[in-house]
C-alpha positions as CSV (number, residue, x, y, z in Angstrom):
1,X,6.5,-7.9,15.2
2,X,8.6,-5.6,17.7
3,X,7.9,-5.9,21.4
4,X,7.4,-2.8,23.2
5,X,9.7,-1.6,26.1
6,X,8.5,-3.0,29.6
7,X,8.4,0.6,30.8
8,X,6.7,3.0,28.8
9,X,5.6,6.9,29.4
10,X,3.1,8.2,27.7
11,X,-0.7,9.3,27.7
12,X,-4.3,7.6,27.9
13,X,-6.9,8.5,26.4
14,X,-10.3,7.9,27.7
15,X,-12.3,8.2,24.7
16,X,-14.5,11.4,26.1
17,X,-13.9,14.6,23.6
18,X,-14.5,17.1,26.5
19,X,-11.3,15.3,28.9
20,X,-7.7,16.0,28.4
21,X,-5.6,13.4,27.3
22,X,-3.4,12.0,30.9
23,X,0.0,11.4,31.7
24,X,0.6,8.3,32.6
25,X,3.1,5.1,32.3
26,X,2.7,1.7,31.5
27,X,4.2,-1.1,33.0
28,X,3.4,-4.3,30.9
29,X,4.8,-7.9,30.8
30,X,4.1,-11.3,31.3
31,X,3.5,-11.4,34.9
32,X,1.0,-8.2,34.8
33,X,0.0,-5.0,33.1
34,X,-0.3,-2.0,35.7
35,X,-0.9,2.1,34.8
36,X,-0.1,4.3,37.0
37,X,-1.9,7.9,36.3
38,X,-0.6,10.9,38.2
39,X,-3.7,13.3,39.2
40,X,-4.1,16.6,40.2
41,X,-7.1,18.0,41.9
42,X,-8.8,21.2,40.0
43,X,-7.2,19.6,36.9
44,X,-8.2,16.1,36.8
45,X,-10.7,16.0,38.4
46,X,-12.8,14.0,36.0
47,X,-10.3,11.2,36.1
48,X,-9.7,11.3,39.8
49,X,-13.3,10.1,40.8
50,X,-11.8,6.9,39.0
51,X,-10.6,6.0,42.3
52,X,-12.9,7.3,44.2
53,X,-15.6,5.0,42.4
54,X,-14.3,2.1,40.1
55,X,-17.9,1.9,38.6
56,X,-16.8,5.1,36.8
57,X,-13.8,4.2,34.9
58,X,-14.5,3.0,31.2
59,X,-14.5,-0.9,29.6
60,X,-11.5,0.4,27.1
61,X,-8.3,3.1,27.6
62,X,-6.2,3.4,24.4
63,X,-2.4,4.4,25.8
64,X,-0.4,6.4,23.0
65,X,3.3,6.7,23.1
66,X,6.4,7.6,21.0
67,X,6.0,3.1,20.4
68,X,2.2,3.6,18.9
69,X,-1.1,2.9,20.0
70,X,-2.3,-0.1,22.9
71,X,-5.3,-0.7,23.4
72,X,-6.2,-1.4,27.4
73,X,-9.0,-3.2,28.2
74,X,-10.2,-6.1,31.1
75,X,-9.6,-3.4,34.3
76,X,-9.4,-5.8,37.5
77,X,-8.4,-3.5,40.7
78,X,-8.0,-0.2,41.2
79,X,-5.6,1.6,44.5
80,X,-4.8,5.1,44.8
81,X,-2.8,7.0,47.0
82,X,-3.7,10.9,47.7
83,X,-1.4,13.9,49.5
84,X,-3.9,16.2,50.8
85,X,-1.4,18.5,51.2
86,X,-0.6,19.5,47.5
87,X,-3.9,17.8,46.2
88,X,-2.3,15.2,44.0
89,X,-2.9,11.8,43.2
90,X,-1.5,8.5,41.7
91,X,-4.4,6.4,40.9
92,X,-3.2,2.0,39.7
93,X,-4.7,0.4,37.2
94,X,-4.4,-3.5,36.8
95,X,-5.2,-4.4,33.4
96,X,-6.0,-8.0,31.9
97,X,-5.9,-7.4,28.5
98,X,-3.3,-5.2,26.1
99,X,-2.9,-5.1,22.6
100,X,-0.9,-2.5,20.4
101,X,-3.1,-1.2,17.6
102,X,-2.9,0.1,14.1
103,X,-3.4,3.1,12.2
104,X,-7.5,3.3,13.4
105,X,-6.7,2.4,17.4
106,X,-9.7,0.2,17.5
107,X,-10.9,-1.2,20.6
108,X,-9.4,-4.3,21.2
109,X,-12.2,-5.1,24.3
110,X,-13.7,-7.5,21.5
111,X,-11.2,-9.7,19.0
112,X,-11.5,-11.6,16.3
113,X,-8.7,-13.5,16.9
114,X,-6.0,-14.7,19.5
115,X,-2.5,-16.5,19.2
116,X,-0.6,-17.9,22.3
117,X,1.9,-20.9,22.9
118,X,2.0,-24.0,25.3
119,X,4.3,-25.6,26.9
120,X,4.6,-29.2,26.0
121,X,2.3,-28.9,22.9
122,X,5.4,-29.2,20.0
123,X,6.4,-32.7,21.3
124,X,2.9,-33.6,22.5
125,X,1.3,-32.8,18.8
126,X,4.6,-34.0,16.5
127,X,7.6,-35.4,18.9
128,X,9.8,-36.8,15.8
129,X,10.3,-34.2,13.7
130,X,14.2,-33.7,13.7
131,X,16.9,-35.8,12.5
132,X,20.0,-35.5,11.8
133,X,23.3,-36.4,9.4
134,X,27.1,-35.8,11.1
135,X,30.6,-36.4,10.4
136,X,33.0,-36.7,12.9
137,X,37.5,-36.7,12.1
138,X,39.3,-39.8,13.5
139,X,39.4,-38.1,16.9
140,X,35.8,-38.0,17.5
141,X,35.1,-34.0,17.0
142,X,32.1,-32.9,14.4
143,X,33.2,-31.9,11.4
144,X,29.6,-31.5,9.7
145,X,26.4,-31.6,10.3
146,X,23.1,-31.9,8.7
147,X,20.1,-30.8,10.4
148,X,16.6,-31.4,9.1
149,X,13.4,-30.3,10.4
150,X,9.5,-30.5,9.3
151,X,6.5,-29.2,11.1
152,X,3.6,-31.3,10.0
153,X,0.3,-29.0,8.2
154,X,-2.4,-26.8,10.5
155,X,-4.9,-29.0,12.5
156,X,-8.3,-28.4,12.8
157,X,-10.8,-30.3,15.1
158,X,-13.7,-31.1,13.8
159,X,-16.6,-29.7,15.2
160,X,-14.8,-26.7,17.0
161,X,-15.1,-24.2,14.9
162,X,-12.1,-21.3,15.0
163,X,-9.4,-23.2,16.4
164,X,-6.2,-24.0,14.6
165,X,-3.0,-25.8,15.8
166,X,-0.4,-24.3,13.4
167,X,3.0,-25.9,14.1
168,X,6.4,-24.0,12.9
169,X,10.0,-23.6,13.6
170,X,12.1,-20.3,14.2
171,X,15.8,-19.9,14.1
172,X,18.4,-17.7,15.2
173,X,21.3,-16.9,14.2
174,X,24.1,-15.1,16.4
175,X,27.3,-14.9,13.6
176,X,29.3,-13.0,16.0
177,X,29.6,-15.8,18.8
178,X,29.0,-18.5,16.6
179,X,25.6,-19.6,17.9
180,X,22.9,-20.4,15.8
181,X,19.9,-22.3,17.4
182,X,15.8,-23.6,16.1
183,X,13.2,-23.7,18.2
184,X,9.7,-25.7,17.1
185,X,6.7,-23.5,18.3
186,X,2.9,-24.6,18.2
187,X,0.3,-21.7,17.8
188,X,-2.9,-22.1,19.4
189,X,-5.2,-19.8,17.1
190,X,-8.7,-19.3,18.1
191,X,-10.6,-16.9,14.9
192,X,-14.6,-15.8,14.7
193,X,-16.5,-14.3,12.1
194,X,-17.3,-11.7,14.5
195,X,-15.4,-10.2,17.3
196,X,-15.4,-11.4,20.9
197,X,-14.3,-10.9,24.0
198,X,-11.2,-12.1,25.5
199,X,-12.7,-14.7,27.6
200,X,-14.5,-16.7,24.6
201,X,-11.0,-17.0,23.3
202,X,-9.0,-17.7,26.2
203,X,-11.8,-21.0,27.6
204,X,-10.6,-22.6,24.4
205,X,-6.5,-21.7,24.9
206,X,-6.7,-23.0,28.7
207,X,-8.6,-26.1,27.7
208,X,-5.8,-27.1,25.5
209,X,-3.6,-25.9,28.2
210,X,-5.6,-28.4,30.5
211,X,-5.4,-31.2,28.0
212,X,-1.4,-31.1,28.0
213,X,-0.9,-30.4,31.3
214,X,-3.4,-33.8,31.8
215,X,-1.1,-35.5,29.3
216,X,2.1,-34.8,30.7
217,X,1.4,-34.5,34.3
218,X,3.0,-31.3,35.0
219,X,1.8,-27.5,35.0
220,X,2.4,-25.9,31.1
221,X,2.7,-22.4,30.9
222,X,0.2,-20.8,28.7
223,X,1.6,-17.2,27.0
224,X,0.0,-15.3,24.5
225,X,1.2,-13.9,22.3
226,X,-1.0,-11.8,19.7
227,X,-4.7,-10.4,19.0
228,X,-6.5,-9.8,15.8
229,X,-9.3,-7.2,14.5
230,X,-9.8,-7.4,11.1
231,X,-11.0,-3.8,11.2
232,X,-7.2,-3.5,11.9
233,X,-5.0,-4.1,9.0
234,X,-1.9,-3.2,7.9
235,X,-1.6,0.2,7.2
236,X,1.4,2.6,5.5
237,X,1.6,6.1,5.8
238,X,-0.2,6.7,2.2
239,X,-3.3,5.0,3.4
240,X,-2.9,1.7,1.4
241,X,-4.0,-1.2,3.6
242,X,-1.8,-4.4,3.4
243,X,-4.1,-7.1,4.6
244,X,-4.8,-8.5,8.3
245,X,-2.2,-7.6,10.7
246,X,-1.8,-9.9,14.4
247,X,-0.7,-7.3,16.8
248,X,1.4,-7.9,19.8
249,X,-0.5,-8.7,22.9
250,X,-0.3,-9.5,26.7
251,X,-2.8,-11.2,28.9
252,X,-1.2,-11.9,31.9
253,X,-4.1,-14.0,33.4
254,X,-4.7,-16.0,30.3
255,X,-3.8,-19.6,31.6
256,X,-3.7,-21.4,35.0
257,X,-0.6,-20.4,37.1
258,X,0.4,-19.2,40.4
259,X,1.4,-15.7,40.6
260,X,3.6,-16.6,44.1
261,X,5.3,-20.0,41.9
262,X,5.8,-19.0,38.4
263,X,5.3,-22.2,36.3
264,X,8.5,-24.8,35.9
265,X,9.8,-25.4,32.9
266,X,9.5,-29.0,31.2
267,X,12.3,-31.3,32.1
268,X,14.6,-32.1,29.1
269,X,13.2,-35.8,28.8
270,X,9.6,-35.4,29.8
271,X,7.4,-37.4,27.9
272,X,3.1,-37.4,28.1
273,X,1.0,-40.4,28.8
274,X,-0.1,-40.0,25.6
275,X,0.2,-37.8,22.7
276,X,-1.9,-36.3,19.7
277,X,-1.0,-39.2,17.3
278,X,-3.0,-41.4,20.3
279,X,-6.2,-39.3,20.3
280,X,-6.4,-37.6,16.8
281,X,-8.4,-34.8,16.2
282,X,-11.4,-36.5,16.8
283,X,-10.2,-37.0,20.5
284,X,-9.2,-33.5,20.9
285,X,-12.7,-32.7,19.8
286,X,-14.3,-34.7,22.6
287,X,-12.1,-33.4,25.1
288,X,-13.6,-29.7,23.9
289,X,-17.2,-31.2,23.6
290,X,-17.2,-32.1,26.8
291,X,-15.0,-30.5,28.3
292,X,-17.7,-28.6,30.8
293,X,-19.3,-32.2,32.0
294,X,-15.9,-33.3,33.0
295,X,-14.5,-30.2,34.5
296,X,-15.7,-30.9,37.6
297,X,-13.3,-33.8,37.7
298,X,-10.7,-32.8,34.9
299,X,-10.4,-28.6,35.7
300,X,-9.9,-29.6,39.9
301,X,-7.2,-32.5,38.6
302,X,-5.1,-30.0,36.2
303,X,-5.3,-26.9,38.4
304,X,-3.6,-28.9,41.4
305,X,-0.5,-28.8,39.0
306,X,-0.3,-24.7,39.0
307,X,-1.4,-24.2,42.5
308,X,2.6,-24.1,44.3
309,X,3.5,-24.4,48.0
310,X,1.0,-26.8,48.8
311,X,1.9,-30.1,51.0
312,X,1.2,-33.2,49.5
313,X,-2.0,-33.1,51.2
314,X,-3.5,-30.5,49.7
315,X,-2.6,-32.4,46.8
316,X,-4.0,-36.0,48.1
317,X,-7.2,-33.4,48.4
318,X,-7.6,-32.2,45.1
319,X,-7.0,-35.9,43.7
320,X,-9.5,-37.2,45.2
321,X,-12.4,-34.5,45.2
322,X,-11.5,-35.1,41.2
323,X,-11.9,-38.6,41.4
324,X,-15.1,-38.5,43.1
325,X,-16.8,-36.0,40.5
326,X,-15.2,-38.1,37.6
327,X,-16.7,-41.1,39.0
328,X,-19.5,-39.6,39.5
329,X,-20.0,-38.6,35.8
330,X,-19.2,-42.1,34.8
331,X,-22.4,-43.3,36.6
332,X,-24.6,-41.1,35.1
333,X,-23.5,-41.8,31.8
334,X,-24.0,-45.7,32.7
335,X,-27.2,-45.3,34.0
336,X,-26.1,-46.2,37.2
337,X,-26.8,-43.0,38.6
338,X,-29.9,-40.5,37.9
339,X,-29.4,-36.8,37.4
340,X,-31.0,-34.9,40.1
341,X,-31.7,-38.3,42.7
342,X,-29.7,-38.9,45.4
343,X,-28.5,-42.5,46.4
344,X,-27.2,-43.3,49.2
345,X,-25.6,-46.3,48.2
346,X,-22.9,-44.3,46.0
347,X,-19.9,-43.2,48.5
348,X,-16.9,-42.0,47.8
349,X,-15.6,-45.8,47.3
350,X,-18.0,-46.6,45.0
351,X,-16.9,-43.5,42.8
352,X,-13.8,-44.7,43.1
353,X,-14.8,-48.1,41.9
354,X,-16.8,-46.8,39.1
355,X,-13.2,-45.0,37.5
356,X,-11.4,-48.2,38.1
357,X,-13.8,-50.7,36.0
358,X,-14.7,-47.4,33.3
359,X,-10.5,-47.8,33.0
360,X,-10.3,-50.3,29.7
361,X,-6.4,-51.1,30.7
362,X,-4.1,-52.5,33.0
363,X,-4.2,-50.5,36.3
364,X,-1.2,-52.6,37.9
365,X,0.5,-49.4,38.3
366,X,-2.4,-47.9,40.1
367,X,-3.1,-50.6,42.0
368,X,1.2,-51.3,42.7
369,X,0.4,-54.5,44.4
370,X,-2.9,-54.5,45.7
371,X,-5.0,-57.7,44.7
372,X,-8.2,-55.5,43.0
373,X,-9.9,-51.9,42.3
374,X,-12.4,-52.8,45.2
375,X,-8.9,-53.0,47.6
376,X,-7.0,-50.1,46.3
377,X,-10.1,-47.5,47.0
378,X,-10.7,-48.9,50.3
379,X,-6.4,-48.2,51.0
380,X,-7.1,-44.9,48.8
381,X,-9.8,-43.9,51.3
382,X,-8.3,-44.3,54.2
383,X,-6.0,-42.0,53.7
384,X,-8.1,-39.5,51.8
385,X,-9.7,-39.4,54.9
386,X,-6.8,-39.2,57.5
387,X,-6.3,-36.0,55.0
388,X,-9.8,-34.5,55.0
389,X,-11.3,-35.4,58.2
390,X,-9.3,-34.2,61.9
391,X,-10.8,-36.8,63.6
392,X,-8.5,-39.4,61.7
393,X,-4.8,-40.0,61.9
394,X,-3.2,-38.3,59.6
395,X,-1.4,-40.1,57.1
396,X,2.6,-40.5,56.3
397,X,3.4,-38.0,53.5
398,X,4.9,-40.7,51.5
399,X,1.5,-42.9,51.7
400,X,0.1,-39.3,50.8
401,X,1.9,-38.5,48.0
402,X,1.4,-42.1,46.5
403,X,-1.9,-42.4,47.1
404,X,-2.0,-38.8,45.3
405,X,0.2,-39.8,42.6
406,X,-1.7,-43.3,41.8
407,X,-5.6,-41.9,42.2
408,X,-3.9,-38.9,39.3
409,X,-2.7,-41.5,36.9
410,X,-6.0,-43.8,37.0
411,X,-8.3,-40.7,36.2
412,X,-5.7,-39.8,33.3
413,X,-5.6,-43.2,32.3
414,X,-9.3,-43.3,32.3
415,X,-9.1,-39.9,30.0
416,X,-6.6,-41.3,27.5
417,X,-8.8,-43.9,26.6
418,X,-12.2,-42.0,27.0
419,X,-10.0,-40.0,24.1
420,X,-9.2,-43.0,22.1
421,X,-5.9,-43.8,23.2
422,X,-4.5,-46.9,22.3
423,X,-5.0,-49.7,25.4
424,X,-1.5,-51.2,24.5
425,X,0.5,-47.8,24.0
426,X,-0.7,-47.2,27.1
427,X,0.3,-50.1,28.8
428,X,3.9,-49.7,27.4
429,X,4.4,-46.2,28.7
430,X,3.6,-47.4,32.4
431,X,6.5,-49.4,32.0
């Protein structure tokens, strides 16, 4: 489908038959959708109280331009500035959600379906899918090549109804300069019988997005990419509809990230802790199951990865509040803990503790030389509190950041297997 300009002129339309249509221009990419609407008092005046009180603006604006029809929806702030002077206005609009339309401009508020792209999630769902065949002349230069690829068939997960995991490849081809390149994408697809709204569609994108970023230890940018309404199909200009048609769309906010650090790119040989082969569907069906019971401990442990420009204290932080929820939620579920009573006997050592011996592998790597579990949360502790409390020394960043980096991989270790990982696959990816 074509992308539309960055830039666009053009008019909204508020959906109110007795309100002329406004000029306006829309600014929408990846890192945010913004319209700007110039105003005039005596004119606009209907529009202008907008800005004067955000309770007034509508849930949906459908922007028309010489590209077609977007459907605006998901309004977060509002600024206007005002020269008394002349009695004009331009009034900001920061929109979450955009989606161009078809022939009947629908309102895309409410969607029946939504398509985006992870990074990380080709490799981590099928990471041997390309081989290939050369010949080389005596001095070593390529004189063929043959390249094969093969995506493996749509996943479903059992027991989550709507989502898909369709993998596929794209090539490209520039003739002129010789360049022809494939690229393997994975489409997240989330489809209801009935529309929704964008944020019923997006819990189940960032949980995957949480789930890879878990497995890979590292933030993975979430994009999307399309929106469906089935009330919206393709149309030509004689009225014959052509079946269902995805329609380009932005959500800037969709996935975690840090607007001030823009989320890094993979490294070329970065490799999860464990993959979809290790956990199967029915893993990534627990993971969405319970995704809310662990997110205590699982959302604060993936969301350090996206936050940028904090210290490796910040991070020690965020490690261990996570390790301390998760450990929590691994007593209850043992009984060693009763919803709703408190007991004093369960510190923040104890949580600790309760990870460690929940952990069905070898935690050498965790532990990196300390004689038990019971040892390494008492040294883990410590600094944790050198971090948290200022009446304690505060630690050496390089005690810090391992401490950080070791409490991460036992509650991901801990996850893998929860997920029905493989002990001994495991084992052989810590070393």
């Amino acid at each position: 489908m074509p992308e539309p300009p960055a830039h666009r002129p053009g008019f909204v339309v508020d959906g109110v038959p007795d309100t002329p249509h406004l000029a306006a221009v829309l600014h929408a990419g990846p890192e945010g959708i913004q319209l700007e609407v110039p105003l005039l008092e005596g004119v606009t005046d209907d529009h202008i109280k907008w800005f004067k009180d955000p309770t007034t603006i509508p849930d949906h604006l459908q922007f028309i331009d010489m590209h077609g029809s977007t459907s605006l929806s998901g309004f977060r702030s509002r600024s206007s500035s005002r020269d008394l002077l002349r009695g004009t206005w331009l009034g900001t609009v920061e929109v979450s959600y955009f989606a161009m339309t078809g022939h009947r401009q629908p309102d895309y508020s409410e969607i029946h379906g939504l398509s985006s792209e992870i990074a990380g999630l080709p490799t981590w769902l099928e990471p041997d899918v390309f081989s290939d065949d050369t010949e080389t002349d005596d001095a070593g230069r390529l004189q063929a090549a043959t390249f094969r690829v093969e995506s493996r068939p749509d996943v479903t997960v059992p027991g989550v109804a709507g989502l898909l995991l369709s993998p596929h490849w794209h090539t490209e081809h520039d003739y002129a300069n010789g360049s022809h390149t494939m690229r393997e994408t994975v489409r997240v697809e989330t489809r209801f019988e009935e529309p929704l709204p964008w944020t019923e569609h997006l819990r189940v994108h960032r949980s995957i997005q949480d789930l890879i970023a878990l497995a890979f230890w590292h933030p993975t940018n979430l994009v999307v990419h399309s929106a469906l309404r089935v009330d919206d199909p393709a149309t030509t200009l004689d009225g014959t509809e052509w079946g269902e048609q995805w329609q380009t769309a932005i959500a800037p906010h969709s996935g975690r990230r840090s607007k001030s650090s823009p989320v890094r790119p993979l490294t070329k040989n970065a490799r999860p802790l464990f993959y979809f082969d290790d956990i199967g569907a029915d893993g990534v069906a627990t993971w969405m199951r319970e995704y809310d019971a662990l997110g205590q401990a699982m959302w604060v442990l993936s969301s350090s990865l996206f936050r940028g420009g904090g210290t490796v204290e910040v991070q020690l932080l965020q490690v261990g509040t996570a390790l301390e929820a998760l450990g929590r939620e691994v007593a209850l579920r043992s009984g060693r803990l009763e919803e709703g009573k408190f007991d004093k006997t369960f510190q923040f050592e104890t949580a600790l503790i309760e990870v460690g011996e929940d952990t069905d592998c070898s935690l050498d790597k965790v532990l990196a030389g300390l004689t038990d579990i019971e040892a390494w949360a008492k040294a883990f502790n410590t600094t944790y509190k050198g971090v948290k409390h200022a009446d304690n020394a505060l630690p050496n960043p390089n005690e810090a950041y391992l401490r950080g980096e070791q409490g991460a991989l036992l509650a991901r270790l801990w996850l893998a297997r929860h997920l029905g990982a493989d002990r001994s696959q495991l084992e052989s990816r810590l070393h």
